[in-house]
C-alpha positions in Angstrom: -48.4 -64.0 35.1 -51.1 -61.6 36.2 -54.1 -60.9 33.9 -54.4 -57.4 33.6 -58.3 -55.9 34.0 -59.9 -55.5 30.6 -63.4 -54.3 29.9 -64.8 -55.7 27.1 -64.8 -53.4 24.2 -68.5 -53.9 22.4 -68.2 -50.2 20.5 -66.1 -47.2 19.7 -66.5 -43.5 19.7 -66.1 -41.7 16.7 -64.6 -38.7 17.3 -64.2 -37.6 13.8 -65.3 -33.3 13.4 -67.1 -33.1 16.7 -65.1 -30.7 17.8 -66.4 -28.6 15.0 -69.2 -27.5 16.5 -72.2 -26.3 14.2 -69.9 -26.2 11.5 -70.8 -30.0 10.9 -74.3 -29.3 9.8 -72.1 -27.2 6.9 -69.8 -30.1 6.6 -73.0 -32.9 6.2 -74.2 -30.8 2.9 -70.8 -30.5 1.6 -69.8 -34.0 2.1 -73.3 -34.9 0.9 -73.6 -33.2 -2.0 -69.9 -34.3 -3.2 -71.0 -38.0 -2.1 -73.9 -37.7 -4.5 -72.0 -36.5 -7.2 -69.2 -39.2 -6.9 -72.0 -42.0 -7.5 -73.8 -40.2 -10.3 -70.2 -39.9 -11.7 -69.2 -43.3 -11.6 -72.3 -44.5 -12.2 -72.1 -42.6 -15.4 -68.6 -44.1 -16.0 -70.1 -47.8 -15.4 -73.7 -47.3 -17.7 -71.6 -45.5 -20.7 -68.6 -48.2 -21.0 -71.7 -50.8 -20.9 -74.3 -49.3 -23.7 -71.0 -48.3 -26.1 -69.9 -51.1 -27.8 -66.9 -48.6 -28.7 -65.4 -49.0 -25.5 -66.0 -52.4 -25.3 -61.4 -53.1 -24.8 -59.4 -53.6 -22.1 -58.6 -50.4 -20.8 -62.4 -49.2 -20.1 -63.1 -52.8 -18.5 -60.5 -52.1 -16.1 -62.1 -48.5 -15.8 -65.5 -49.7 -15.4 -64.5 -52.0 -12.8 -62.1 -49.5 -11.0 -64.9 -47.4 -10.7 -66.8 -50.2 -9.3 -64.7 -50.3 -6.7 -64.7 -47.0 -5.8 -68.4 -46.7 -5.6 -67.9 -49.9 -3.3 -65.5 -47.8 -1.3 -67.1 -44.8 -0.6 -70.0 -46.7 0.4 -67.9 -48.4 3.1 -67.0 -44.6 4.7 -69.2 -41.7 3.5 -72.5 -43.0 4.4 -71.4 -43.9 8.2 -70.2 -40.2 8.4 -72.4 -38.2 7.2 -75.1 -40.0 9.5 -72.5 -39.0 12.6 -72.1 -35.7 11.6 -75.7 -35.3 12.6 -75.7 -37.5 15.6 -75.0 -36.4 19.0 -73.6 -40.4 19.7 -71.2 -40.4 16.5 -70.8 -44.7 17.6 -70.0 -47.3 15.6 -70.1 -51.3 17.3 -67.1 -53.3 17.7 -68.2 -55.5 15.1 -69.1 -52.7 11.8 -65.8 -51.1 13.1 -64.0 -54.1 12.0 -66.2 -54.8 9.2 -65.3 -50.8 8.1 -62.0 -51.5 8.5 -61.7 -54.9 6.9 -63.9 -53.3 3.3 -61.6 -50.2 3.5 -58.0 -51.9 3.8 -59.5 -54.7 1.1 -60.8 -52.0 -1.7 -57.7 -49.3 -1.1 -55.5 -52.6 -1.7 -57.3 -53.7 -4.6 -57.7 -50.1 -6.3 -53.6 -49.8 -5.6 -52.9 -53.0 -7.8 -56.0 -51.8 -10.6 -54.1 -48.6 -11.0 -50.5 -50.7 -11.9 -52.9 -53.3 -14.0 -54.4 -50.1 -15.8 -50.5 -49.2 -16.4 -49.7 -52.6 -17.8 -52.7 -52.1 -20.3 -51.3 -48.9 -21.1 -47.7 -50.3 -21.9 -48.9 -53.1 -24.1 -51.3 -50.9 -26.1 -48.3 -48.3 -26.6 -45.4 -51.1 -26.5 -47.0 -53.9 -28.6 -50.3 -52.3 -30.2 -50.0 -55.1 -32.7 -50.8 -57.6 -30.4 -52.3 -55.4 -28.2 -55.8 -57.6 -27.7 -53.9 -60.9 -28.3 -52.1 -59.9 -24.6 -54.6 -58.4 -22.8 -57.5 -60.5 -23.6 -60.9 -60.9 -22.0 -59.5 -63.7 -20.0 -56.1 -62.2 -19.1 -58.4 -59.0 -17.8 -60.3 -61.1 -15.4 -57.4 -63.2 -14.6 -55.8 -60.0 -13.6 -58.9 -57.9 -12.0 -59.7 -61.4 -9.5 -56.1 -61.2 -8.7 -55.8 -57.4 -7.8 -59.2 -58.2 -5.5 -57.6 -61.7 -3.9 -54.6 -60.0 -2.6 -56.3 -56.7 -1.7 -58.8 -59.0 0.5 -55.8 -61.3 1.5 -53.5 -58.1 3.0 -56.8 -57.1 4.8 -57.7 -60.1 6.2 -54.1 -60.2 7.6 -54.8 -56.1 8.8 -57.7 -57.1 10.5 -56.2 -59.6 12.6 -53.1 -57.9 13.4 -55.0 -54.5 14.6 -58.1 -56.5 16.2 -56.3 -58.8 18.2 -55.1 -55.9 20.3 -56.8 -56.0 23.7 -58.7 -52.2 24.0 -58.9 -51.3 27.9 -57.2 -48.1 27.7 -60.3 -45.8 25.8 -63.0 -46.6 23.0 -62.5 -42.8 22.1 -61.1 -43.1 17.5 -59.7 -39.5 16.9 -60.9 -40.4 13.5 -64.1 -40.1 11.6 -63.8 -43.7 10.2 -61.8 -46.9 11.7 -58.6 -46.0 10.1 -55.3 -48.6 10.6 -53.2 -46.1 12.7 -56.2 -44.6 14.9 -57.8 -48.0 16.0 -54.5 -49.6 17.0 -53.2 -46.7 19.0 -56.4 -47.4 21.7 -54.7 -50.6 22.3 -53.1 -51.3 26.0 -50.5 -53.4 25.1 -47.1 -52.9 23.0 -47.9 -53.1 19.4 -44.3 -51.9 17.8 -44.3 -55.5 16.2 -47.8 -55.2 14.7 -47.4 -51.6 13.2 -44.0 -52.8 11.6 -45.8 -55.4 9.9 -48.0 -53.1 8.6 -45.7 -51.0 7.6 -44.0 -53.7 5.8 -48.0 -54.5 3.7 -48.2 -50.8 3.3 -44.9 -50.9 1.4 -45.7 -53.4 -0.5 -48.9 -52.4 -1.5 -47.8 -48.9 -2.3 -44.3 -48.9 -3.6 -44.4 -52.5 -5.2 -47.3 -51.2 -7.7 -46.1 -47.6 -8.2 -42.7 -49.3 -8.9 -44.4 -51.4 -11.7 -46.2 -48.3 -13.1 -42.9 -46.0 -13.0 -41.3 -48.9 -15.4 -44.1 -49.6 -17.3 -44.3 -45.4 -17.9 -40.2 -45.4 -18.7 -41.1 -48.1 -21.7 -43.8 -45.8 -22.6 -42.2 -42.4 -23.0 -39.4 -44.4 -24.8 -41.6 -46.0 -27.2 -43.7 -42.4 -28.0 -40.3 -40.7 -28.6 -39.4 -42.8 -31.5 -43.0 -41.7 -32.8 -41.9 -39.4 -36.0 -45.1 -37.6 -35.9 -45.9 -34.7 -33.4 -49.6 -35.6 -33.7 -48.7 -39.6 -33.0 -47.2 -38.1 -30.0 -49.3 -36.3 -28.4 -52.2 -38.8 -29.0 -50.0 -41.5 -27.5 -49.3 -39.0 -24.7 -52.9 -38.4 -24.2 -54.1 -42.0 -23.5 -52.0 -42.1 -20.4 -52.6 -38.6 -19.4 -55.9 -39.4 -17.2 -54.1 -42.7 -15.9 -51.5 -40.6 -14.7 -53.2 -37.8 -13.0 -55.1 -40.5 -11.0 -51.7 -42.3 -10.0 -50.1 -39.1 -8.8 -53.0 -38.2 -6.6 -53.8 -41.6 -5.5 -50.4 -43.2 -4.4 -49.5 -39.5 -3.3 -51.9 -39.5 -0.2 -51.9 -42.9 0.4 -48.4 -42.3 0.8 -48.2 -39.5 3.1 -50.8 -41.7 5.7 -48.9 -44.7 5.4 -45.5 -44.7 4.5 -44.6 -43.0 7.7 -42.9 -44.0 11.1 -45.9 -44.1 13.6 -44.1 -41.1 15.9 -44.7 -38.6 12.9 -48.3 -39.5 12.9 -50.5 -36.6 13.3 -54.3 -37.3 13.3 -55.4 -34.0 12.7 -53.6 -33.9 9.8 -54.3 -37.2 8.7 -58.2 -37.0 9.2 -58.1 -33.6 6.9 -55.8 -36.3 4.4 -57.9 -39.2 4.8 -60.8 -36.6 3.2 -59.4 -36.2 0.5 -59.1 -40.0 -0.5 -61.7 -40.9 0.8 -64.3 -38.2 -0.3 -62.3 -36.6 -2.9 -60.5 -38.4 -5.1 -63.3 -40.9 -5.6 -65.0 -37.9 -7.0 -61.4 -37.2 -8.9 -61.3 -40.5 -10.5 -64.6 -40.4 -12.7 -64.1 -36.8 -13.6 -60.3 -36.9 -15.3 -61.5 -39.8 -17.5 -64.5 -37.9 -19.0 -62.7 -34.1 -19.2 -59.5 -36.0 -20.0 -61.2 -38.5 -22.8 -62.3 -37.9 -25.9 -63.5 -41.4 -26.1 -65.5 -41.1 -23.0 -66.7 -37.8 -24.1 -67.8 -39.1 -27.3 -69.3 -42.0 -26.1 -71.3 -40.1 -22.9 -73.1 -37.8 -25.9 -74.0 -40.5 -28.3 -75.6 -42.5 -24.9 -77.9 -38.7 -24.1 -78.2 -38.5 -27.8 -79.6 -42.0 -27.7 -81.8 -41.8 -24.7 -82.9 -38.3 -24.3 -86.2 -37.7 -25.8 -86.9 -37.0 -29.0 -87.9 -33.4 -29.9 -91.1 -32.3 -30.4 -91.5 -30.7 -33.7 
């Protein structure tokens, strides 16, 4: 059989916003400034659940350590773009585009299966509040936070292989401003309709299995709060889940739309303008609903400036 002519492909092209023009200067402060916020945010999230012995259960552990990962997860993205929004080479080496790739696919995975752990927490402390800290106790949490993170770094792993393996010869031009699954595999040369569809296949099961789990979990739940007799009981109950929710909707929403889709209805256009959102965005999204949503948090956040503001002059 004849070897077909490859050039070895030792970097990639980011094409990202460069066909923005100026307007990337505008787009550097914007994503900058909401970059900054999003690790002041979490970071906020991470120092309060630690100096608050109050929040000291389950369900902020599993915050604290979503956050975390989200921190983790915009590091992987933001910083590499906002330094080629300012370059007139927006490159990035075979090697960090695999890296990128391998950290993105790894932390999206693992925050997927957090978000149905942080729905299992929620259904035993509605469900079975008696036993409540008997279930989900400090051991079960790690148990289940090391397993989200093993099988978010195992479907990677297997990511990364299926799209690297592909022999690149055709162009090193990514109509993307990171190394997203669908853009990097489309510069291959050879036919990779086997590879996508087991993709496809991970996608589903790291989307739909958890969201699955969290749509059962939630049916318990409303179940459960509807025998409450008290208005008041409800709407307290109702309010534990409401941040939880708001961050599942948005989160498995535009995962969904990238991923769970036939590669012909791929647009990148539209996808990079999606991929924004979850990658910029809804980091930013995540710390915000559980302080405005959380009068634990809330309480907690002014008791920690109470604490270590300084003291007034008199």
């Amino acid at each position: 059989m004849k070897r077909q002519n490859q050039s070895m492909t030792t970097e990639f092209i980011l094409i990202g916003f460069s066909n923005l023009g100026d307007l990337q200067i505008l787009l550097f402060f914007i994503f900058l400034l909401v970059y900054l916020t999003t690790l002041t945010a979490n970071a906020t999230i991470m120092t309060v659940i630690h100096l608050d012995r109050a929040l000291h259960i389950p369900m902020y552990f599993f915050l604290f350590v979503l956050s975390c990962s989200e921190t983790c997860y915009t590091l992987v993205i933001v910083p590499k773009m906002l330094t080629n929004l300012l370059s007139t080479n927006p490159s990035i080496s075979f090697s960090g585009c695999a890296a990128q790739l391998y950290f993105f696919v790894g932390l999206a995975c693992t925050n997927c299966f957090l978000i149905a752990v942080m729905g299992y927490d929620r259904y035993v402390a509605i469900c079975n509040p008696l036993n409540y800290l008997l279930i989900v106790s400090r051991t079960t949490c790690m148990q289940l936070v090391l397993a989200s993170s093993f099988c978010g770094f195992l479907i990677s792993v297997v990511v990364s292989v299926l799209v690297f393996s592909v022999p690149f010869c055709a162009s090193n031009r990514i109509n993307h401003f990171f190394c997203d699954i669908s853009a990097v595999i489309r510069l291959g040369c050879t036919d990779t309709n086997l590879k996508e569809m087991v993709i496809f296949f991970l996608s589903i099961l790291v989307l739909l299995f958890p969201f699955v789990l969290i749509f059962i979990s939630y049916v318990f739940i409303v179940s459960t709060i509807l025998k409450i007799s008290s208005v008041e009981g409800q709407k307290k109950a109702f309010a534990t889940c409401a941040s939880h929710l708001t961050v599942v909707i948005v989160h498995y929403g535009c995962a969904s739309f990238v991923y769970l889709r036939p590669t012909s209805l791929y647009s990148l256009d539209k996808d990079r303008l999606v991929a924004v959102t979850y990658t910029v965005i809804t980091p930013l999204l995540n710390p915000l609903v559980y302080t405005l949503r959380n009068k634990e948090v809330k309480t907690a956040l002014r008791k920690v400036l109470n604490r270590y503001s300084f003291p007034k002059t008199v």
